[in-house]
N, C-alpha and C positions, 0 to 999 in steps of 0.2 A: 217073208221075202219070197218071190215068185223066182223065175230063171235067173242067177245072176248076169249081168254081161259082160263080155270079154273086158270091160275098159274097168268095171266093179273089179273084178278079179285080182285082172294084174295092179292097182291101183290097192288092194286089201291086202296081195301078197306082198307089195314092195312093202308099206306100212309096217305091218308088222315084223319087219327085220330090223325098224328101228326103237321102236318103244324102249329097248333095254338104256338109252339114252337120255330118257327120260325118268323112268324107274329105276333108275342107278341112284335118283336123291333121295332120301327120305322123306325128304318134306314133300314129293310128290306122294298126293291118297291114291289118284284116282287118274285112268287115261280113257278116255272115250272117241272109239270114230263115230262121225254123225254122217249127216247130208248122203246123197245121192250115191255116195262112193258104200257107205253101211246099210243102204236099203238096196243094193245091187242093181240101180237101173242107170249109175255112170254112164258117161259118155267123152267122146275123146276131149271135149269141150270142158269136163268135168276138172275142179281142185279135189282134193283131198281136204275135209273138215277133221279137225281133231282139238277135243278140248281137254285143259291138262287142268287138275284141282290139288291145290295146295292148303299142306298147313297154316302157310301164314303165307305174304307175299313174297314171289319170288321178285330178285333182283334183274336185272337186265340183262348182266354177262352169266348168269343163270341159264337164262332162256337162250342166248346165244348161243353157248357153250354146247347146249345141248343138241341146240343145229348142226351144229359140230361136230358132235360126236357121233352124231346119224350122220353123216358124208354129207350134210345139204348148202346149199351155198343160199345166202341171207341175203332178202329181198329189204326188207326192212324190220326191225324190233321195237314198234313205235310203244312210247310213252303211255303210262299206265291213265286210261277213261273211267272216274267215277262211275260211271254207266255200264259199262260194256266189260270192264275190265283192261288185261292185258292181249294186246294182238300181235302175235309175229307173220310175217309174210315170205315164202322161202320154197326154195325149188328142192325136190327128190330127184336123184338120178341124173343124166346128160347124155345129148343126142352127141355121141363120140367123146372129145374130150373139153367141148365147148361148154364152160357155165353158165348154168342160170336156163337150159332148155328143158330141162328136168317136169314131172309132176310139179303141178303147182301146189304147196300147201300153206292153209291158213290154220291155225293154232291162236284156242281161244285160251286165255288162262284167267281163274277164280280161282279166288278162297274159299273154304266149307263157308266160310260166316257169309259173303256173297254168293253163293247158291241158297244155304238157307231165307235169308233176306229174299231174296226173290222169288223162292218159293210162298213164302209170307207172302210178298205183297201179292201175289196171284192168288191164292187159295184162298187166303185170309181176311186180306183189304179188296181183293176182289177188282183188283185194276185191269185193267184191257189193255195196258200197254202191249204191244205185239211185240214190242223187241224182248221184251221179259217173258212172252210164249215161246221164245225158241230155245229159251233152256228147258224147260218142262220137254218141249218137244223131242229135243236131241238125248234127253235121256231116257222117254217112251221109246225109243226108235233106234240109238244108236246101236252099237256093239262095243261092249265094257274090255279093254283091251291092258285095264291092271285095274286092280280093288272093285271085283269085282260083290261083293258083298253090301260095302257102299253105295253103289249105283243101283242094285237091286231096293235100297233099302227108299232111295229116291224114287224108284220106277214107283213104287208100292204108294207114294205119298202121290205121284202126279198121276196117276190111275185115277182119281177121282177130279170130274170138271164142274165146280160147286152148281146150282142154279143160279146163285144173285152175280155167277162171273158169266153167264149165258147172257142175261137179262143187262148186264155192263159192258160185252161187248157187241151185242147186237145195240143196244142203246147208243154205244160210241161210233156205228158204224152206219145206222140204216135212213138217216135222213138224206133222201136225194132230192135238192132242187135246183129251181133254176133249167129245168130241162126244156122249155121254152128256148133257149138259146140256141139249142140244135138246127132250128127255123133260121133266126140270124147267121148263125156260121154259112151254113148254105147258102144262104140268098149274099153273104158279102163272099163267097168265095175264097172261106179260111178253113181249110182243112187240117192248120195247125192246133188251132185250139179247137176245134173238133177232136180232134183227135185226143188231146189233153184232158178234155171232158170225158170224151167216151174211156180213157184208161182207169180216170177218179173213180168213174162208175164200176168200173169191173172190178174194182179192188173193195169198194165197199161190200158187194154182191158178196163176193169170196171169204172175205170177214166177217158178215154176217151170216151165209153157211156155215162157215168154221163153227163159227157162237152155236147154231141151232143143233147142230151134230156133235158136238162136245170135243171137236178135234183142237189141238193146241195148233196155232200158227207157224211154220217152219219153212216159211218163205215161198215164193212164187216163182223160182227158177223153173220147176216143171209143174206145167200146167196138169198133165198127165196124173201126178203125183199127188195133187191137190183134188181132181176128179176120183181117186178113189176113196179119199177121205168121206168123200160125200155123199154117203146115203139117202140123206135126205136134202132133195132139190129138184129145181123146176124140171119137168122133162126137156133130156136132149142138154142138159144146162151147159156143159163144156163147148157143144159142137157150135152154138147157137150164138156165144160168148165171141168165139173164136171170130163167128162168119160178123160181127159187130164192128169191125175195128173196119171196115168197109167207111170212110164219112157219110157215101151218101148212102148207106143202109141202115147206117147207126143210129137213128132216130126211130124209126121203126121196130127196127128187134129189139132194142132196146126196153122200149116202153113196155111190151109185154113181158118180158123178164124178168122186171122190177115189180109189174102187180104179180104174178106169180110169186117171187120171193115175200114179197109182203101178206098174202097167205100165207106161206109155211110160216112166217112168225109171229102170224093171228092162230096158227091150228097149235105151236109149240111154246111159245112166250108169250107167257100171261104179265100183264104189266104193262105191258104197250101199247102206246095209241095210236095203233095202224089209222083210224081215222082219220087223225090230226096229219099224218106222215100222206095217205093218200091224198087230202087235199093240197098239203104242199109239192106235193109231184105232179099233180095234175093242173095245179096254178099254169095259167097262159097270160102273158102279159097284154095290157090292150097298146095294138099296133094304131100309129096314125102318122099319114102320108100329110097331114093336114091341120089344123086346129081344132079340138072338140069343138060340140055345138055351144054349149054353155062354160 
């Protein structure tokens, strides 16, 4: 972590005057901050992430209770998601004696057997799902704020980014077509779906960096954040990205981009058929104001 900043800080110190609300249960293992607020580059913009791991699953007025007993006043305690788990949503602190102006926090809750499981399917089954990179991610990254020894024992397994999950997330990621339409959006004067396009694109781009740099996925709120994951990528890649979201430039910066990134994943990722991928990106459809001749 580089300079903290003032929003990291006071956002880490109020934090930590509550966890004892949480590690009051037994059945909690393990507390972790993550996000923005545990890499200290917060902003006043910034929630509080914090992920709580359980023995087994916790109950509702569980999770409540423990808002609770940290002083936060409950946004919501939605319903437990096979996928995702358990999410609460909830305010720290209050501007005078008004509720609900507080820190915002979200609090993610697992079971060891769902951590593991997902560990598995990344390491193991080798899946690209992104939403299952942000546990790996948050627990490279966060700061272990109970059981600690646990979280260590997890940093230790997600240290390693297989090859065949390089070669499944840049595979799930790197087919860009259809960029011929860039031409249509302009000339019908729709900068909506322009725009729609040019974002598809910047998020394939950034997941497939991720993939060729062995960085776990841990979301796109700062762009900042994600540039310095990336060692390797096109020169200028951020600034270039940035200047894209322009409709009528987007076509343009664009296109050089993409053959630049499709080098790094001919020079880093064997397996792929940057060929087949260049010709589908360079496909132009044929226009006609007219009926062909035959």
């Amino acid at each position: 972590m580089g300079v903290e900043t003032t929003a990291s800080r006071a956002r880490r110190e109020r934090v930590a005057r509550v966890i004892p609300a949480y590690v009051s249960n037994p059945a909690v293992a393990a507390v972790l901050l993550a996000g923005s607020t545990a890499l200290g580059h917060a902003d006043r913009f910034s929630d509080i992430e914090l992920g709580v791991f359980w023995h087994r699953p916790p109950a509702d007025d569980e999770r409540a209770a423990a808002i609770a007993a940290a002083g936060g006043d409950v946004e919501s305690v939605y319903p437990f998601d096979p996928s995702d788990g358990w999410f609460d949503d909830w305010k720290l602190g209050r501007r005078g004696s008004e509720p609900r102006t507080g820190f915002s926090v979200e609090t993610v809750h697992m079971t060891l057997e769902m951590v593991d499981e997902t560990f598995a399917a990344v390491l193991e089954r080798h899946e690209p799902d992104p939403g299952k990179q942000l546990l790996l991610a948050a627990v490279l990254e966060g700061v272990p704020l109970h059981g600690r020894e646990l979280v260590e024992r997890w940093r230790a397994t997600a240290a390693t980014y297989p090859d065949e999950l390089v070669r499944a997330v840049v595979g799930a990621h790197v087919q860009i077509d259809h960029f011929w339409r860039f031409e249509m959006f302009r000339e019908r004067a729709n900068p909506l779906l322009a725009a729609r396009a040019t974002v598809e694109i910047h998020e394939r781009l950034l997941h497939v960096l991720l993939g060729i740099n062995r960085r776990w996925y841990s979301g796109f709120k700062s762009l900042d954040a994600v540039a310095e994951r990336l060692t390797i990528a096109p020169a200028d890649f951020m600034d270039r990205l940035r200047s894209s979201h322009d409709p009528r430039r987007s076509e343009a910066l664009l296109g050089p981009l993409v053959e630049e990134t499709y080098d790094l994943v001919e020079q880093h990722v064997p397996g792929i058929d940057v060929a087949r991928l260049r010709a589908i990106f360079r496909y132009r459809r044929p226009l006609w104001d007219s009926a062909p001749d035959d």
